[in-house]
C-alpha atoms as an extended CHARMM CRD file, in Angstrom:
* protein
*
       161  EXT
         1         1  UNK       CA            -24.8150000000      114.5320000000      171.1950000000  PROA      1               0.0000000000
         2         2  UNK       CA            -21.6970000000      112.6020000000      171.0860000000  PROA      2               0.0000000000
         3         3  UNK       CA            -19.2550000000      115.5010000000      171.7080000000  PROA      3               0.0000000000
         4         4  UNK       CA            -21.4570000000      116.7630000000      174.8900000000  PROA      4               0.0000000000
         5         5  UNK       CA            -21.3260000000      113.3440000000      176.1680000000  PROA      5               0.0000000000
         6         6  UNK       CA            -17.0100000000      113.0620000000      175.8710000000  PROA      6               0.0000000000
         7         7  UNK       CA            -17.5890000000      116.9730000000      177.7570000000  PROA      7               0.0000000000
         8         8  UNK       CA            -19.6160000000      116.1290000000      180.5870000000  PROA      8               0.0000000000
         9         9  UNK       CA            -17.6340000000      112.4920000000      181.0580000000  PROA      9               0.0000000000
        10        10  UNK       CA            -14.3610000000      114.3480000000      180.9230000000  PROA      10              0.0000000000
        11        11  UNK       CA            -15.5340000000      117.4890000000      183.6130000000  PROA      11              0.0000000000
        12        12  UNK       CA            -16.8150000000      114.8190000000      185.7760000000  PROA      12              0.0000000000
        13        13  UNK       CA            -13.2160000000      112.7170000000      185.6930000000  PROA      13              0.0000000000
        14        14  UNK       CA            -12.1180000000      115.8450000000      186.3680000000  PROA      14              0.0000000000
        15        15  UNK       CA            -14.0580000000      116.7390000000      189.6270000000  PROA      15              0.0000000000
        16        16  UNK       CA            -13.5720000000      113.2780000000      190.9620000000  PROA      16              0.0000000000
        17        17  UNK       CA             -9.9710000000      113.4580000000      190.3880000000  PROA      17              0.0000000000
        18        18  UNK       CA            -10.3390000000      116.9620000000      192.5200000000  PROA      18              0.0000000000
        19        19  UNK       CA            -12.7880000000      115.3110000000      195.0530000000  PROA      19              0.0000000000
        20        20  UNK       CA             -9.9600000000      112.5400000000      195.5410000000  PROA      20              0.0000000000
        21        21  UNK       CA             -7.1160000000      114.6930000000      196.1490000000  PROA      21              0.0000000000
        22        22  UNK       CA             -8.8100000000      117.0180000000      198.3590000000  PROA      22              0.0000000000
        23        23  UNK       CA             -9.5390000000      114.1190000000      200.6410000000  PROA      23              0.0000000000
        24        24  UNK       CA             -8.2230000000      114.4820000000      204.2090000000  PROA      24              0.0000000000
        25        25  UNK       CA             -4.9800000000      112.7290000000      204.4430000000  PROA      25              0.0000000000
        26        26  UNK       CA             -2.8530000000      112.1240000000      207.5770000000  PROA      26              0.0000000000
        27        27  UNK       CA              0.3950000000      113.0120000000      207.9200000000  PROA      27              0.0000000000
        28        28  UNK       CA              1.9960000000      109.3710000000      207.3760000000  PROA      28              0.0000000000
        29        29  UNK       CA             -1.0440000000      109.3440000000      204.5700000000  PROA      29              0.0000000000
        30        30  UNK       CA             -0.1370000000      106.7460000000      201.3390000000  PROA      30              0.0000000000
        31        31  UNK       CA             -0.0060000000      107.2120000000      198.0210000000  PROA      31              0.0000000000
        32        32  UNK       CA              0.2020000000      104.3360000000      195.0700000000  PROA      32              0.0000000000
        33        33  UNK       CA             -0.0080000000      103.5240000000      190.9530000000  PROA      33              0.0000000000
        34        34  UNK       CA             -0.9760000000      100.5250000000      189.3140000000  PROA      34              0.0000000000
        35        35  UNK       CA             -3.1510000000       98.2390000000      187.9080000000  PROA      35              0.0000000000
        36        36  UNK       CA             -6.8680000000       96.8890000000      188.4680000000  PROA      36              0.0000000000
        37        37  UNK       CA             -8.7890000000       94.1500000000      186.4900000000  PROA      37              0.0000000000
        38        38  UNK       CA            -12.4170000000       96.0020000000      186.0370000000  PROA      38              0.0000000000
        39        39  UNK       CA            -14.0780000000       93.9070000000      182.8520000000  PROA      39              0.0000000000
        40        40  UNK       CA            -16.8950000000       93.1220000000      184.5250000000  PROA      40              0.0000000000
        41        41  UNK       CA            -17.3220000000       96.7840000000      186.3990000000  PROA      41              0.0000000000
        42        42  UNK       CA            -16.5220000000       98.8990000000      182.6750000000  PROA      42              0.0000000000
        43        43  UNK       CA            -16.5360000000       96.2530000000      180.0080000000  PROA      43              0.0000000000
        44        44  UNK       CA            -13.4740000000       96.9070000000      178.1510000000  PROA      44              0.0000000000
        45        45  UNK       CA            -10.8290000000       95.7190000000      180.9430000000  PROA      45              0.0000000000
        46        46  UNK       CA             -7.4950000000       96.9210000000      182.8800000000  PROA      46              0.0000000000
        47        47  UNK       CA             -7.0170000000      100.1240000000      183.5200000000  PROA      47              0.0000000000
        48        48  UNK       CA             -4.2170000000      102.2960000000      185.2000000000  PROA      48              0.0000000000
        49        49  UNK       CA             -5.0370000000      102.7370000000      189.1810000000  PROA      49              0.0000000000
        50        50  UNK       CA             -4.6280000000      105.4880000000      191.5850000000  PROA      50              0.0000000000
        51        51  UNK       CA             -5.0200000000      104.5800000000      195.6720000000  PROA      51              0.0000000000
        52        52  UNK       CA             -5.3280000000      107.3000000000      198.2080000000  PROA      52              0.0000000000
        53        53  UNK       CA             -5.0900000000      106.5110000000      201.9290000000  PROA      53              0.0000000000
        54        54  UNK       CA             -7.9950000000      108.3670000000      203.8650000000  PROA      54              0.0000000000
        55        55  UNK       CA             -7.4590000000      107.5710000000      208.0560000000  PROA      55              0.0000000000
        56        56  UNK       CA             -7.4320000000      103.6680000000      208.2260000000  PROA      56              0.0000000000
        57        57  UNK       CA             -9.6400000000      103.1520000000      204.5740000000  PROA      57              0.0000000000
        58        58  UNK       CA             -8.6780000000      103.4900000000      200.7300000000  PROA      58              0.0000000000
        59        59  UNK       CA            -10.1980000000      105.5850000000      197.9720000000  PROA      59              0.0000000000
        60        60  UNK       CA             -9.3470000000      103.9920000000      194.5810000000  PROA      60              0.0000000000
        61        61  UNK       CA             -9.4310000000      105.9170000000      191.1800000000  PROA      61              0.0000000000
        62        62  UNK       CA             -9.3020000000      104.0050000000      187.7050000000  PROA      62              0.0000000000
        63        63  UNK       CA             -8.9050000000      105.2360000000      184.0380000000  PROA      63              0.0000000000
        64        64  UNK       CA             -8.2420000000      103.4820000000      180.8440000000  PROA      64              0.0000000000
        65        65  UNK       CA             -8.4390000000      104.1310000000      177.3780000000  PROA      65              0.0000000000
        66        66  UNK       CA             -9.0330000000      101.5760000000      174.3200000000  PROA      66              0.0000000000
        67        67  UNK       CA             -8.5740000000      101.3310000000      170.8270000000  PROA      67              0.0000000000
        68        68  UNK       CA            -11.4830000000       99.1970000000      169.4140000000  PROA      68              0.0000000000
        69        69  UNK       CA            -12.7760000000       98.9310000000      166.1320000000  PROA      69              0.0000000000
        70        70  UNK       CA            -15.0010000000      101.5510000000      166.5310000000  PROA      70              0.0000000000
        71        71  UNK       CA            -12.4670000000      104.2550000000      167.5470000000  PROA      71              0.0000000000
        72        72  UNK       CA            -11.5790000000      104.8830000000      171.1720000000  PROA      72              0.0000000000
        73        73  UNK       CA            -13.0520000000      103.6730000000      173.7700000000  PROA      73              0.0000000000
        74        74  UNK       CA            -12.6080000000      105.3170000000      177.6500000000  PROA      74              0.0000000000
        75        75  UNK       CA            -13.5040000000      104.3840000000      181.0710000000  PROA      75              0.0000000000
        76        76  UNK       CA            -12.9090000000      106.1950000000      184.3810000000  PROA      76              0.0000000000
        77        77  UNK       CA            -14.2060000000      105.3920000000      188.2200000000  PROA      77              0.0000000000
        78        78  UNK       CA            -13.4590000000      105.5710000000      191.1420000000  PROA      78              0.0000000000
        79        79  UNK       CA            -14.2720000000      103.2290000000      194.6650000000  PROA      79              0.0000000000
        80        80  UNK       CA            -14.0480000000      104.2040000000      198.5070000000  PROA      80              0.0000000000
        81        81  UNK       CA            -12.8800000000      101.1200000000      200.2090000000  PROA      81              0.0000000000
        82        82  UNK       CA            -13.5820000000      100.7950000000      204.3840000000  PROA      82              0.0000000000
        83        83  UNK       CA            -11.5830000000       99.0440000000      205.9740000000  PROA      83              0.0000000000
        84        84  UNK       CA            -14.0450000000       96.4980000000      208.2690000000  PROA      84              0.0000000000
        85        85  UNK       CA            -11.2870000000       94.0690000000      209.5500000000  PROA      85              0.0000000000
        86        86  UNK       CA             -7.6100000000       95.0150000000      210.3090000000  PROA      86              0.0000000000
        87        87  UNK       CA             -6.0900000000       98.1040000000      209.2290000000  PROA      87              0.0000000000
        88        88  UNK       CA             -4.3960000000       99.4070000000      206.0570000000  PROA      88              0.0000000000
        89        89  UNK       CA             -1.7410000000       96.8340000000      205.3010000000  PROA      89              0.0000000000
        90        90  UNK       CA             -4.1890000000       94.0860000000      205.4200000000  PROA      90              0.0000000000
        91        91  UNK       CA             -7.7340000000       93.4290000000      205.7440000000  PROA      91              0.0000000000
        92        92  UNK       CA            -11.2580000000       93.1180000000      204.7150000000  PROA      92              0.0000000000
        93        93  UNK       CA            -13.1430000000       96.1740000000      202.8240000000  PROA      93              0.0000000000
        94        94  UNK       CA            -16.3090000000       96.9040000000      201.7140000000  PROA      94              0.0000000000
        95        95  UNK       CA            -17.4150000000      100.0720000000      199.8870000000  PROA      95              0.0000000000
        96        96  UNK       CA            -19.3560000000      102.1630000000      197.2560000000  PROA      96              0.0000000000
        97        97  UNK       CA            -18.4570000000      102.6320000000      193.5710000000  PROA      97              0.0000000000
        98        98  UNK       CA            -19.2000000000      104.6100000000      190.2250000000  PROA      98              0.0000000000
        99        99  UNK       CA            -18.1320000000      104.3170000000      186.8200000000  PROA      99              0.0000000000
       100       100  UNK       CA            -18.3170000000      105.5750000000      183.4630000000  PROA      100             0.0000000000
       101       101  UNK       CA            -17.4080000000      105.5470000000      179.7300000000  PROA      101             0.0000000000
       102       102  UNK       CA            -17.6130000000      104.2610000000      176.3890000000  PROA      102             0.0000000000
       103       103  UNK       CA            -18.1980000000      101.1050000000      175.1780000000  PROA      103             0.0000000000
       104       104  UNK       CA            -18.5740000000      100.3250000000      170.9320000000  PROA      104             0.0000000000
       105       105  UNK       CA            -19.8150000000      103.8830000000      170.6490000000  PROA      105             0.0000000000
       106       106  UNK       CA            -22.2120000000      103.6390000000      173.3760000000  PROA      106             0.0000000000
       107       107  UNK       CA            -22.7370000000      105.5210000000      177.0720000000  PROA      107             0.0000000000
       108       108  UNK       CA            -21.8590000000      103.1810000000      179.7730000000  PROA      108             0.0000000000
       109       109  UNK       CA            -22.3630000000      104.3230000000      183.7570000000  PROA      109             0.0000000000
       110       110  UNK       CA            -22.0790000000      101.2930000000      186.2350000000  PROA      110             0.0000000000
       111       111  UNK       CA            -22.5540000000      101.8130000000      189.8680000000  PROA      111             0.0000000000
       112       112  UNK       CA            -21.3110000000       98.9630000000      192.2080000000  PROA      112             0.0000000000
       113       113  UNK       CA            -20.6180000000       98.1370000000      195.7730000000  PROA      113             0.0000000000
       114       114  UNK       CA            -17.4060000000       96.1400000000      196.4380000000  PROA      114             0.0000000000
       115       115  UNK       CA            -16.1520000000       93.5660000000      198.7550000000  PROA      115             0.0000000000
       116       116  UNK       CA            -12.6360000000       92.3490000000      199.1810000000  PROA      116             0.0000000000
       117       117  UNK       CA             -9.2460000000       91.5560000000      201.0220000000  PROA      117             0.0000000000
       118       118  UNK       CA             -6.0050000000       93.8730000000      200.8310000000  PROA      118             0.0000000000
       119       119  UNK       CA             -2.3140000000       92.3310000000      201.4340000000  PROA      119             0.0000000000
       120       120  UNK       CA              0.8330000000       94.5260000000      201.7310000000  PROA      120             0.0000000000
       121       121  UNK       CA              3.4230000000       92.6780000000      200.4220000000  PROA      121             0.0000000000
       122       122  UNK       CA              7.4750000000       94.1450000000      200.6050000000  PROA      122             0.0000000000
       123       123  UNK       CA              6.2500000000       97.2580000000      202.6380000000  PROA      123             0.0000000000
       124       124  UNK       CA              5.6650000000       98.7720000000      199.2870000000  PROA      124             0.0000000000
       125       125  UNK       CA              3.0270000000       96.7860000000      196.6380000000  PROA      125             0.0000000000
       126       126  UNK       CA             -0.5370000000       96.5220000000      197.6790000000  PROA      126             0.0000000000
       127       127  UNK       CA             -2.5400000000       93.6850000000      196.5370000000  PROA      127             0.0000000000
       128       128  UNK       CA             -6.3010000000       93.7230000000      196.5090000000  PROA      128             0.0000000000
       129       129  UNK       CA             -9.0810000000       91.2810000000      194.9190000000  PROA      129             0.0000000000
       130       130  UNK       CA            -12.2360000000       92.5500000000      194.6310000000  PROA      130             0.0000000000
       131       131  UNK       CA            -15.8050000000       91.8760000000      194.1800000000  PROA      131             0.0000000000
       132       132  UNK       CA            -19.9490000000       92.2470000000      194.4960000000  PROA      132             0.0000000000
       133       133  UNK       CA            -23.0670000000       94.1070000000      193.1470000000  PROA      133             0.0000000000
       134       134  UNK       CA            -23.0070000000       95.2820000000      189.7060000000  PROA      134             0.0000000000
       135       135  UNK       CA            -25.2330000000       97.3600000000      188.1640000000  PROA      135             0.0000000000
       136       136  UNK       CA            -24.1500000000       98.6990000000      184.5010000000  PROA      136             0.0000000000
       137       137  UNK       CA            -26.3820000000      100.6550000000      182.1740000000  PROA      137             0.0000000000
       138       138  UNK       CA            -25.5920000000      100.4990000000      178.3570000000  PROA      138             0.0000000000
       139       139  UNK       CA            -27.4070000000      103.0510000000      176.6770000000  PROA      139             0.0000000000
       140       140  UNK       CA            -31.0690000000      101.5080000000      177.4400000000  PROA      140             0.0000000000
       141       141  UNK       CA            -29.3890000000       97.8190000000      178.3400000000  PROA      141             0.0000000000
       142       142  UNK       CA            -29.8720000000       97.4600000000      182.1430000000  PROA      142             0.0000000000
       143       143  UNK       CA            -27.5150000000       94.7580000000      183.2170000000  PROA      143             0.0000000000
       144       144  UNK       CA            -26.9770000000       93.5690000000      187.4260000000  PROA      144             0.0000000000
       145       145  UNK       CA            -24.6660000000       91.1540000000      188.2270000000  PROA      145             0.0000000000
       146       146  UNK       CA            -23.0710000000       89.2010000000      191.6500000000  PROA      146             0.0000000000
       147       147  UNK       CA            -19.4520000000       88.4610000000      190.7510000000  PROA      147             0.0000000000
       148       148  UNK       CA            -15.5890000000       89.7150000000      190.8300000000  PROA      148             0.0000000000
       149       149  UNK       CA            -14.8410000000       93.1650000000      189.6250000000  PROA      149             0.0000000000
       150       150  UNK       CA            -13.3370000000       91.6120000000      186.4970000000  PROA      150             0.0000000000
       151       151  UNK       CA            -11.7280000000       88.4790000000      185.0880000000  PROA      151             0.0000000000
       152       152  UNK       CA             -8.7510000000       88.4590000000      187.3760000000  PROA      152             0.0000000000
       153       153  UNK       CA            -11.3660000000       88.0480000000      190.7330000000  PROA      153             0.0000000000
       154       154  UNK       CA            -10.9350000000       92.0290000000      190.1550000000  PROA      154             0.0000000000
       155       155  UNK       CA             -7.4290000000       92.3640000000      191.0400000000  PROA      155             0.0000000000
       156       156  UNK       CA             -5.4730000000       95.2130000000      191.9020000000  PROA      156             0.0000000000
       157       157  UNK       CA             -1.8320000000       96.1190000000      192.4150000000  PROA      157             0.0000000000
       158       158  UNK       CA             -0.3670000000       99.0630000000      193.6540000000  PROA      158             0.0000000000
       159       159  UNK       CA              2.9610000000      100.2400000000      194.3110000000  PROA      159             0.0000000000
       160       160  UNK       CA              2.9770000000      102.5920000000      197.5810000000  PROA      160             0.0000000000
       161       161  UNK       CA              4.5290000000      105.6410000000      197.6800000000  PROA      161             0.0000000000
């Protein structure tokens, strides 16, 4: 059971991570790697970032991996963020989310919707706090919750390629 779990988490990383790239950029489309805060979204905590530019919105991918005392622990997600005030270098989003993974040995899927401000700072680091609806299922533990994407008021930072 646990080995088909780890298969079908992994294929779907791996056709979200597809999905995301084949996204239609522009031309003058953005690329950038970092950080985000996501305790309260996966329940384990920061995890390496990917943000893709798509037209004037972002679509955010996250994965991180944990050693607990249980052995390792994984999450991966991803987030489409639309841009509802001013454009891609700063402004207010809103947007749809999944994630999924392992916590202490157990299946965790959370699906959330987000809400939050982005800042270009330098030309080149994005800054984004994040929060809003969070539904998480832990094995039969239904959890839903108002609040930040994690600890850090779900903070992200990016550096723009």
């Amino acid at each position: 059971m646990r080995n088909s779990l780890i298969r079908f988490t992994m294929a779907s990383a791996l056709i979200t991570s597809l999905c995301l790239l084949a996204l239609p950029f522009k031309a003058e489309a953005r690329m950038g790697l970092g950080y985000f805060d996501s305790d309260n979204l996966t329940r384990r905590g920061d995890n390496l970032s990917a943000l893709y530019s798509v037209n004037k919105d972002w679509a955010q991918a996250f994965f991180g991996v944990y050693n607990t005392n249980d052995g390792l622990s994984f999450s991966i997600g991803g987030a489409y963020k639309f841009t509802v005030l001013g454009d891609q270098k700063s402004g207010l989003h809103i947007g749809p989310g999944l994630a999924m993974g392992t916590v202490n040995d157990k299946f965790l899927f959370s699906a959330f919707g987000l809400a939050g401000f982005h800042y270009t700072v330098f030309d080149r680091v994005m800054l984004s706090v994040d929060g809003g609806p969070i539904l998480t299922l832990v094995d039969d533990e239904v959890d839903f919750s108002l609040e930040p994407a994690g600890n850090l008021l779900g903070l992200s930072i990016h550096y723009l390629f």
